[in-house]
Structures are given as C-alpha cells and as structure tokens.
N, C-alpha and C positions, 0 to 999 in steps of 0.2 A: 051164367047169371048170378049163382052165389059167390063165384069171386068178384065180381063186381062190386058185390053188394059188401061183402067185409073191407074193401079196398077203401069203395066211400066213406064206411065207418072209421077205420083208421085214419082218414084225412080229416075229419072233422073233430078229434079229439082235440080238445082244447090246453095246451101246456099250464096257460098262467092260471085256468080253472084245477087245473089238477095240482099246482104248488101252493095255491091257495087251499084245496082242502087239505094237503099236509098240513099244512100251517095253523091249520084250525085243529086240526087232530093235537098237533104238538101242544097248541094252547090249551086243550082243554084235556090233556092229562095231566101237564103242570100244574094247572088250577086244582084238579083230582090230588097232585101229588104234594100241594101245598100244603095242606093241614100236616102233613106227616113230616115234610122236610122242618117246619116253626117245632113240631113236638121234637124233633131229632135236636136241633139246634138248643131245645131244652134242657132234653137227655146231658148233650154236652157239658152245656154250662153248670146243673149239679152236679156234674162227674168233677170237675174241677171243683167246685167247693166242698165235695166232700171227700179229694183227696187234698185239698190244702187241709180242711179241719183233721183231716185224720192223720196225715203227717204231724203237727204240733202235736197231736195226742201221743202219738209214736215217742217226739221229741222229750214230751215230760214226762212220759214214764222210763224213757230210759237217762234222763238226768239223774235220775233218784239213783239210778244205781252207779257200779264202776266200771260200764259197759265202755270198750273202748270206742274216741272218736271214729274210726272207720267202720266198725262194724254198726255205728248208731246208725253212718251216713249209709251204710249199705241196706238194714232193714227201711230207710223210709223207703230209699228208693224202691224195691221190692213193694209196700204199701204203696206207692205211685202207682208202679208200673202196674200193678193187680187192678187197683182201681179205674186206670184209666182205658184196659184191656177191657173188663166189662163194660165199660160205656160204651164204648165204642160199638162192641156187639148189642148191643142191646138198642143203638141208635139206629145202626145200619137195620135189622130187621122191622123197625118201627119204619124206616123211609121205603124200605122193597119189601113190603108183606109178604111175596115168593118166598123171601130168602128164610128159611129154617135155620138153626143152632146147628146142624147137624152137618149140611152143607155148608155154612159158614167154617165149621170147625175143619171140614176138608178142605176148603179152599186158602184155608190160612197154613195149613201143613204143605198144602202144594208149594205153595208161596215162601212159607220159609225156606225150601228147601234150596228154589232160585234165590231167595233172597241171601241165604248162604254161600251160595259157592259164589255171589256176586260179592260178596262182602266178604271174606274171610277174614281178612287182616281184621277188620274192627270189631267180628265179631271171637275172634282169637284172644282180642284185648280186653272184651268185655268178659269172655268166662275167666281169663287170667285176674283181672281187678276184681271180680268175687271171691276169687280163691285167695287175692291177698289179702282183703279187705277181713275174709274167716280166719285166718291162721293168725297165731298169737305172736309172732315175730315181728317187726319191723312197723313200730306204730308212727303216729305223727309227732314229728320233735325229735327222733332219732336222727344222727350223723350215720350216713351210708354214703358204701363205696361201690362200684357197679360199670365195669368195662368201662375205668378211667373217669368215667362219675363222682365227683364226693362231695357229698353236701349234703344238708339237712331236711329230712322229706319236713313240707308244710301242709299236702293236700292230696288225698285221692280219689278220684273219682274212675269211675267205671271201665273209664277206656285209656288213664294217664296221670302218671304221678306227679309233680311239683315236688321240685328237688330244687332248692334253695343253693347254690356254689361258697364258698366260702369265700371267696371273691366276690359276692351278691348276686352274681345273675340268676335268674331261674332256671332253671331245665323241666322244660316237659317229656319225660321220661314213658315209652308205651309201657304198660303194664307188661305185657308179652315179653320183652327184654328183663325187666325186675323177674319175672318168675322161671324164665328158660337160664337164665345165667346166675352163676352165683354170687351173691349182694352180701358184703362185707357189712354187718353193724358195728360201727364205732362205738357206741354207747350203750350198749344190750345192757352193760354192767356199770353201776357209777364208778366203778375204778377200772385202770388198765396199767399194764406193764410198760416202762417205758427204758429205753437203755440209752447210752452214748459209750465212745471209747475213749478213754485216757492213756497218753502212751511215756513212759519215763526212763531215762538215759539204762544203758546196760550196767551201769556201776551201783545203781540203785538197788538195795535191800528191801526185794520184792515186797516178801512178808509185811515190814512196815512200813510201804509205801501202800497195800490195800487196808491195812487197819488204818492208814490216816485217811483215808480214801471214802473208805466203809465210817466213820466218825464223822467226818464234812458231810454227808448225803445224810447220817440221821439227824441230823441240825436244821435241813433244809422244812421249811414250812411248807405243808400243803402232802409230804411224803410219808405213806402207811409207814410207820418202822414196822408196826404187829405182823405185816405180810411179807416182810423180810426185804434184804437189802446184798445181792447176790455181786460179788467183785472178783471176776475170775481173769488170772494171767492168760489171755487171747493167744497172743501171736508174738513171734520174733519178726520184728518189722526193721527195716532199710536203719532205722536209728533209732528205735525204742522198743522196748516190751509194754505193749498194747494188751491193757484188762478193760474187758468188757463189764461197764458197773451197771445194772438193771435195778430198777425200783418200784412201787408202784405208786398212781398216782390219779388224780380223775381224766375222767376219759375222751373230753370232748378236745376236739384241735384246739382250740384256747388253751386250756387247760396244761397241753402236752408241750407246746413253745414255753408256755409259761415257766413248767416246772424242768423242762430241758435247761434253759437260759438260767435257772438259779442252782441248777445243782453243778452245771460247767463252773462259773461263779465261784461256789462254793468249793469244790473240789481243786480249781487253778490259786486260791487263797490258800487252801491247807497245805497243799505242795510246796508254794512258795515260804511260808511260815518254817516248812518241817526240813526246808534246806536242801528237798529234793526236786531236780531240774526236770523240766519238759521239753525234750532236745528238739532243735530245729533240723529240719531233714540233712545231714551230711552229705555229700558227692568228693568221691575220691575218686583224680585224675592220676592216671599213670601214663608216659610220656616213654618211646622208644630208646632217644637218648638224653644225656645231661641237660638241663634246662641251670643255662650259671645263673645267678642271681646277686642284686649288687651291681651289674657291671649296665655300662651305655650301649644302648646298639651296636654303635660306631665300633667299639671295643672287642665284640663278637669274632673270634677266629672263622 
C-alpha cells in the first residue's frame, strides 16, 4: 500500500511547475545579486580612471627627469597592471560576498600556475621585455643586429620589439629572442671603426704608398684623425699588396657608406696623383706547347 502511494506521488509531479520555480529561484537571486553586480560595474569603471589619472602622473614626473623611454613605458605599465589587479579584486568580492581576499589570493595562484604552463611562450616574452626594458643597453633609437636582424629599435612593449629594417620594414621581434641571443649595438657609441682594403702593384714603395694613403684619409670630412688612422700592409694578393686602412667615424649605417664611399674616393685620387697604380687582377696562361703568333690558321703546321 506504501508503494503505491509513493508511486502516485511521483506521477503527479508536475515538470513545467518545477522549471518554473527554478526560474523564479534564478530570478530572484539576480534581483538579490543586482545591486552588487551595478556597484562592481562601478568598482570597474573608477579602476580605469584612476589608472588612466595615475599613468599621466607616472608620465610627468618621469618627464622631468632622464629616465629612459622604455623603462618610463615599463613603470606605467606596472602602475596599470597594480591598479587594475586591485579592482578587479575588490569588484569580484563586492559581486560574491562568499568570496574572501584570501581565497581569492589562492584561487589566482592556482590559476596562474595553469595559466603558465598554458602560456609559456608569452609569458617567457613578458619577463624577458622587463628585463630589457631594466637594463641600460639597447634603448630606443639604437641600430641593432640580432640573428640576421638590423635595424633601428622604434618600440618596446612587454611582449615585442619594433625593429625598424633599414630597407623600412618593420620587424616584430619577441623579446625572448633580443634577450636569449646575442644583439649587436650598432650605435652604443657615436663613433665606430670602419675599414676597407686598398691593394697597389708589387713595384710599388710600400712605405710611400701608406703615407700617401694615411694623408688622403686625414683629408676626408666627417673622419676622427685624434682616434687615429691605422694603414697596415695586409696580404700578398694574386696582383697586389693589399693594406688594410681603418678609421674612425660615426656609427650609424648611413654614416658608415657615407664615409666608406669618400674615403675609397679619396684614397683612389691620391694614388692616382702620387703615380702609384691599382693593378687590375693579372691571369697568367701557360700552354704545353709553342702557340706561334702572327701567323693564319691555314699557315699552322
């Protein structure tokens, strides 16, 4: 008789009655949960204006000083990121009054920890762009070289450099690659060394052919003499004695064609002037037998 009676109970339960009070349950914890989601949404919104106000403030007090551009652009972002981390917390426990600081703070270490191994690469490029962003080498405006790279950084940001080509393109360059591989600065220093070789016939009087050498190169405009001007007999080459002339000069690849192209210039003038040749490659044929000359084909024994 009692299972009867549970049996009837169970056939009379009504479905659309019972998704209907879900429904009204759902409703009226939203309505519950309303005032707090409007104050969250509040939360939010001063989180953003008072990390926009406090970025410019970031911004003009480090104008004032000789703080470099990447490391200005690295402290805002840090004043971002801090500021937008508290709101954040401070919204979500306003929306879940369950939720404590405490367990928040555990739930975001669990979280990074998947968020880590899910993300490596970006976040490998984000502590790498801090760490170049800190160090005093390689600022914005420098010509660098980098696994076949060369061009002029214009931008860094947290996860990617802007490297300008000297052909114009850009390059977005990860961080991770600038800090794992070694990065040539073209420009660390406003001057650099720069060489070519000059090569002049064997009959040539070496001696006065690097003092005419060494005189055409302190002539040239744009060339330190004070940092010297080094012209050393190289090599015995196929048809010349090749001196390596080195000088210094400014540093940027403009700079280094520019002063290539006037000191070649200058030094093929002085040669010329001082009487001394710049021999064109010779090839000497040697032949098994007599080769007559003079004669016609036809005439050929």
């Amino acid at each position: 008789m009692q299972a009867t009676t549970s049996e009837s109970a169970e056939a009379t339960v009504d479905p659309v009655a019972t998704l209907q009070g879900q429904l009204v349950d759902m409703g009226e914890q939203l309505i519950r949960a309303l005032p707090g989601l409007v104050i969250g949404l509040v939360i939010l919104f001063v989180t953003w204006l008072v990390a926009k106000f406090a970025v410019r403030i970031v911004d003009k007090m480090t104008g004032r000083t000789e703080m470099r551009p990447s490391l200005r652009n690295l402290l805002e972002t840090i004043v971002r990121l801090a500021i937008w981390i508290f709101g954040l917390m401070v919204a979500a426990i306003v929306v879940m009054p369950g939720l404590t600081p405490a367990s928040l703070i555990a739930g975001l270490g669990i979280g990074a920890v998947a968020i880590g191994f899910a993300f490596q690469d970006i976040f490998e490029n984000f502590l790498a762009g801090v760490l170049i962003m800190i160090r005093e080498k390689m600022r914005i405006g420098d010509v660098i070289e980098c696994e076949g790279i060369v061009g002029k950084v214009e931008h860094i940001t947290l996860r990617e450099t802007h490297v300008r080509k000297l052909s114009g393109e850009v390059t977005l360059v990860p961080n991770s690659m600038l800090f794992k591989n070694p990065v040539e600065i073209l420009t660390d220093d406003p001057m650099r060394r720069h060489e070519v070789v000059a090569g002049v016939s064997y009959d040539t009087d070496l001696d006065h052919a690097a003092d005419v050498i060494r005189k055409a190169v302190e002539g040239v405009e744009g060339v330190e003499v004070d940092k010297g001007i080094d012209v050393f007999a190289q090599e015995f080459n196929a048809s010349s004695v090749d001196f390596n002339v080195r000088w210094w000069a400014g540093s940027t690849p403009r700079n280094m064609w520019e002063s290539k192209d006037k000191v070649v210039r200058a030094i093929k003038r002085a040669l010329d002037d001082a009487g001394i040749e710049i021999p064109f490659p010779y090839v000497t044929h040697t032949f098994k037998e007599r080769v007559p000359l003079g004669e016609k084909p036809g005439e050929l024994a």
